[in-house]
N, C-alpha and C positions, 0 to 999 in steps of 0.2 A: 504494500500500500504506500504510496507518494503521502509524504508528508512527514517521515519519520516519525524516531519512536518506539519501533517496532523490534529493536535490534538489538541485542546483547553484547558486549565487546568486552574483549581481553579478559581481566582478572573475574571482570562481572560472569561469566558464565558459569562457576565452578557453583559458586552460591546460586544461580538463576535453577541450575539442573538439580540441584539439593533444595529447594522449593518448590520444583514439580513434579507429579507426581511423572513416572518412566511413561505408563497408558499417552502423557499428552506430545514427548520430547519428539515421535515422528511428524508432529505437526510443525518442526522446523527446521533449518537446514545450517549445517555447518559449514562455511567457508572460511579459504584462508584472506586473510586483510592483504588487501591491495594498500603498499605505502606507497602514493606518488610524489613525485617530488616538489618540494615547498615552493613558491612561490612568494614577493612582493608584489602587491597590488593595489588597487581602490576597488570598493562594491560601493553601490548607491544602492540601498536597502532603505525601504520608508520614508525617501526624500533625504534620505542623509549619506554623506560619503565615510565609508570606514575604509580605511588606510591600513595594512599591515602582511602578514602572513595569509595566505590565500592556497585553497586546493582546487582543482580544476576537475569534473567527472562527467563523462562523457557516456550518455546512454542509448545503446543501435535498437529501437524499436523494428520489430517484423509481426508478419502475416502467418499462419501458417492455419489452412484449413482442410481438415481430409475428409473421407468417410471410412467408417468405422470398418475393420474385419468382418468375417461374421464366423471366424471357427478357426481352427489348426493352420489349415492349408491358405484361409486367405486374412493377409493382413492387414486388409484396408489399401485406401490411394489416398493421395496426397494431389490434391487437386489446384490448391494454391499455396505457394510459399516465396515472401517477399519480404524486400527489406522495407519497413513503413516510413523512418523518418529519425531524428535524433535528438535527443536533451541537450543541452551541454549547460550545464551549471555552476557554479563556483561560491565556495565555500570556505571562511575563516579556518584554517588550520589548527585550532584546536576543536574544533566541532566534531563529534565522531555521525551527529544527524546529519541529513541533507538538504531536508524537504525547503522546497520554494515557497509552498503553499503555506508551511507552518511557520515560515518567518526563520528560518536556519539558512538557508543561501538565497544565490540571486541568477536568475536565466542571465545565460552565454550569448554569445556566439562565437562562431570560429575564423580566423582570418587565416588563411593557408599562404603561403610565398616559398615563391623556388628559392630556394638557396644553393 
């Protein structure tokens, strides 16, 4: 869900998984932390400019719609699969949220140049 919030991080999981009960722990998914590399920048955030440490996150939205198998021998088809479009967001460097919506970063864009 966009908006942050939803996420566990570092030391916080040990205690997160010792408050739940095991029946809920496949309702979430373990990954390893992406560290990218810091940045100085500006965001303008709520009419204000904050100055400082900055992370940049970059998300590839796609399509993908099939029809279902129906047994052993057939697995289904895959009738569309596309790439839909992209976030790119940027976020104070200590924030481990993201969400735009919840007021934790600020929408991108991307400027590309040949180097």
């Amino acid at each position: 869900r966009e908006g942050g919030g939803n996420n566990i991080y570092r030391a916080a999981i040990p205690k997160f998984l010792g408050e739940t009960s095991e029946e809920r722990w496949p309702a979430y998914i373990l990954m390893e932390m992406i560290e990218p590399p810091p940045l100085t920048n500006a965001i303008l955030r709520n009419g204000e400019v904050q100055r400082g440490g900055v992370i940049g996150e970059l998300g590839v939205y796609g399509v993908c719609l099939w029809r279902q198998g129906g047994g052993e021998g057939d697995k289904g088809e895959v009738l569309e699969n596309w790439e839909a479009g992209y976030l790119l967001r940027t976020k104070g460097d200590t924030s481990e949220e993201g969400g735009v919506a919840a007021g934790f970063g600020a929408v991108d864009s991307a400027c590309l140049v040949d180097v």
